[in-house]
C-alpha positions in Angstrom: 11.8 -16.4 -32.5 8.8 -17.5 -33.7 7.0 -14.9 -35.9 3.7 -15.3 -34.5 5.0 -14.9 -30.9 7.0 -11.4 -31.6 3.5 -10.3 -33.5 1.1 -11.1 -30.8 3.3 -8.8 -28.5 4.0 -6.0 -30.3 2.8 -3.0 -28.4 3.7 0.5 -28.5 6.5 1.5 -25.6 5.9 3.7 -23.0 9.5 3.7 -22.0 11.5 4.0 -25.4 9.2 6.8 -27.4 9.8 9.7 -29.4 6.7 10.1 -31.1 4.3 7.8 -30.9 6.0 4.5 -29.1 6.0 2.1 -32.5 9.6 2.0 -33.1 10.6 1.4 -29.4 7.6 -1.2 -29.5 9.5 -2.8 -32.7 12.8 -2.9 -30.6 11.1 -4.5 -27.8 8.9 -7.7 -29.9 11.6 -8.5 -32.2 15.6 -8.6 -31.5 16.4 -5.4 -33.4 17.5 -2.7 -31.4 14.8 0.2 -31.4 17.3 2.9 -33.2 17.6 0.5 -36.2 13.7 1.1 -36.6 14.0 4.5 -36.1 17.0 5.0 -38.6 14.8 2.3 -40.8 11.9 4.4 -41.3 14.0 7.6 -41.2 15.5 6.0 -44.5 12.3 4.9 -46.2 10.8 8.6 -45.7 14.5 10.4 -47.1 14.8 7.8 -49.9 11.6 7.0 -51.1 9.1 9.2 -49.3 6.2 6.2 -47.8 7.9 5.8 -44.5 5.0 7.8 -43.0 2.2 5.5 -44.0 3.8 2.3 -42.1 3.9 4.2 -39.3 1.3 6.0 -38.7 -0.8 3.3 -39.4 1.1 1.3 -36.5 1.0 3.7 -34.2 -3.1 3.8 -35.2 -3.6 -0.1 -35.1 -0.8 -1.5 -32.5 -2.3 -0.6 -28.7 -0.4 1.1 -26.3 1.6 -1.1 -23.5 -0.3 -1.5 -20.4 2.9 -1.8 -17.9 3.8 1.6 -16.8 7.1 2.0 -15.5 8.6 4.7 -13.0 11.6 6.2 -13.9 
């Protein structure tokens, strides 16, 4: 996947969110599964405490997708 691509559209999910969309987002742009993000920056909050930063500033900088979906 080309890196640019997978950048351009990352948004934030509307479908796959606990919080605030960003990991579900991840899971969607790139081909890592959205609970490997999730256990990802569950691990770099538990082990070394700046897992916050990253994503809180994604979920402040990457927009919200603009599909919505019904369940």
């Amino acid at each position: 996947m080309d890196q640019g691509n997978w950048l351009q559209k990352l948004r934030r999910s509307r479908r796959d969110r606990w919080i605030g969309g960003v990991c579900g987002g991840l899971g969607e742009a790139t081909s890592l599964p959205s609970w490997v993000w999730r256990l990802l920056f569950t691990g770099l909050v538990l082990g070394f405490g700046f897992g916050i930063l990253p994503y809180v500033l994604l979920w402040i900088f990457v927009p919200e997708d603009e599909t919505w979906y019904r369940y």
